[in-house]
Structure formats: structure tokens, C-alpha cells
C-alpha positions in Angstrom: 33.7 52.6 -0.5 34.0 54.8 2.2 30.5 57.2 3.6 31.5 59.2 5.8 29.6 62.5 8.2 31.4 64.5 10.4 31.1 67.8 12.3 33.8 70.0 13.3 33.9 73.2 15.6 34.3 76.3 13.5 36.9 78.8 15.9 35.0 81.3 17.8 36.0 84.9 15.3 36.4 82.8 12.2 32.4 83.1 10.5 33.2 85.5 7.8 36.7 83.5 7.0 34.4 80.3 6.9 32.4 82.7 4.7 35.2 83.5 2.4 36.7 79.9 2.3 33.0 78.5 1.1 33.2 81.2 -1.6 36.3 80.2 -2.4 35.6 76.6 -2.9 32.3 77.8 -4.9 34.4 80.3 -7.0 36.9 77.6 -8.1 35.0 74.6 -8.5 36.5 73.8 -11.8 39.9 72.8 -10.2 37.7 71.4 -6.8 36.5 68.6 -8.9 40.0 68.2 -10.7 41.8 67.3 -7.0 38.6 65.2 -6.3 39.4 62.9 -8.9 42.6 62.3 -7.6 41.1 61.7 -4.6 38.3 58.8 -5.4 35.7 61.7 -3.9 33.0 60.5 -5.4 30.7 63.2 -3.3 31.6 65.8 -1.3 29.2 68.3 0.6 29.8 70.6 3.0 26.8 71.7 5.6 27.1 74.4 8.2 24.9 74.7 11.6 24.7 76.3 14.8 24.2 75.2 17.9 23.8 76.9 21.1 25.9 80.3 19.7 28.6 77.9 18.3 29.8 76.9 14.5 30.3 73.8 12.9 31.0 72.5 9.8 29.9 69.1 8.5 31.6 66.8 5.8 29.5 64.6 4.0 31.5 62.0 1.3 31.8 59.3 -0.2 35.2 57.6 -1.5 36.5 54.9 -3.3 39.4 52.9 -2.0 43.5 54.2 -2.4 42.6 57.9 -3.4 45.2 60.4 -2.8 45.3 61.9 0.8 44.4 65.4 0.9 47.2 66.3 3.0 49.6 64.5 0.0 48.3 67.1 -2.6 50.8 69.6 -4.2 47.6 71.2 -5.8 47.2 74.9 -4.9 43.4 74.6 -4.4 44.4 72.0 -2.0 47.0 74.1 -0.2 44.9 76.8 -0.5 41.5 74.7 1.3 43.8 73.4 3.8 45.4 77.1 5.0 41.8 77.8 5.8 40.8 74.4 7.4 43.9 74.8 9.7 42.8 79.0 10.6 39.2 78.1 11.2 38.4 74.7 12.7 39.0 74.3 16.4 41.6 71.0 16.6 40.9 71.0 20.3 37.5 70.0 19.3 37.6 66.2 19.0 35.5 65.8 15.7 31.9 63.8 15.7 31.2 60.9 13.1 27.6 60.7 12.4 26.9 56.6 12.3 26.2 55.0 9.1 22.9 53.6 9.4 21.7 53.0 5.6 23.4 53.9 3.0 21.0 54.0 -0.5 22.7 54.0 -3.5 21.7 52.2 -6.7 23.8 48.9 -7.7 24.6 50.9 -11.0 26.2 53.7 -9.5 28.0 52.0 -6.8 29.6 49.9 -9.6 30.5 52.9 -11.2 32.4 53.9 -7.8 34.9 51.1 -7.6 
């Protein structure tokens, strides 16, 4: 199982298409969760902050082992999150894991993760 927290820089101009890719993810949860499956994405959460007048965007998962690669999906809500995550995060921005210090989840539903 893979945990995993990490914060990326949002491009300066891009808030309201971060807006409008959120929305989109909200609006089309139903095929979301389909690609997650494929993915082992047991949990997936997006958080947003800002710091000193700058955007970022955290991921928060967790993932089983030999899930398909995001970048490997032929799904159009895939395509379609990817387009935005390539318009509105900053790739000059080297991206931050958060360290892993505990990690709390019940025997029962970690079994039910592998």
C-alpha cells in the first residue's frame, strides 16, 4: 500500500481554471471512481491552500500495489483531468511529499486494500 501527501504550485492566472477543473471532477464523480478502480485508488482527496499570495494543491491517497498509471489511461475523464493538471500546475515547481509519520487504518480495511 502506498500513502502518499503532496503539494504542488497552482500557476500564477490559473485560480478560476483550478475552479473549474474541481467542479469538474465533482460534476463527474460517477466515472472519477470508475478510473479509480483501475487504478488501486483506494482514497483520493484533493486540498487547496494558500500561502504567502501563492496556490497549491495537495494530493492525499492511498493505493494498492500494480494499479494502472494515470498517464496509461485511455479514459476521457482521465484525459480530460490530465489537460487541466498540465494548464494549471507549475512543473518548475519541484513538488513537496509530506512524510509519513503514522498511518491509522483498521486491520480490517487494510485487508480489504490488498
Amino acid at each position: 500500500m502506498n500513502i502518499e501527501c503532496t503539494r504542488f504550485k497552482v500557476k500564477e492566472g490559473k485560480s478560476e481554471r483550478v475552479d473549474e477543473w474541481l467542479a469538474f471532477l465533482k460534476m463527474n464523480m460517477k466515472d472519477v471512481l470508475i478510473t479509480l478502480e483501475n487504478e488501486k485508488m483506494y482514497v483520493e482527496t484533493i486540498f487547496r491552500e494558500y500561502i504567502d499570495g501563492k496556490e497549491y494543491l495537495y494530493w492525499y491517497s492511498i493505493q494498492g500495489e500494480g494499479g494502472l498509471d494515470v498517464q496509461a489511461s485511455k479514459h476521457w475523464i482521465d484525459n480530460k483531468h490530465l489537460a487541466y493538471w498540465h494548464e494549471c500546475i507549475d512543473d518548475t515547481y519541484r513538488p513537496v511529499d509530506l512524510k509519513t509519520e503514522v498511518v491509522m487504518i483498521p486491520e480490517k480495511i487494510q485487508e480489504l486494500m490488498r
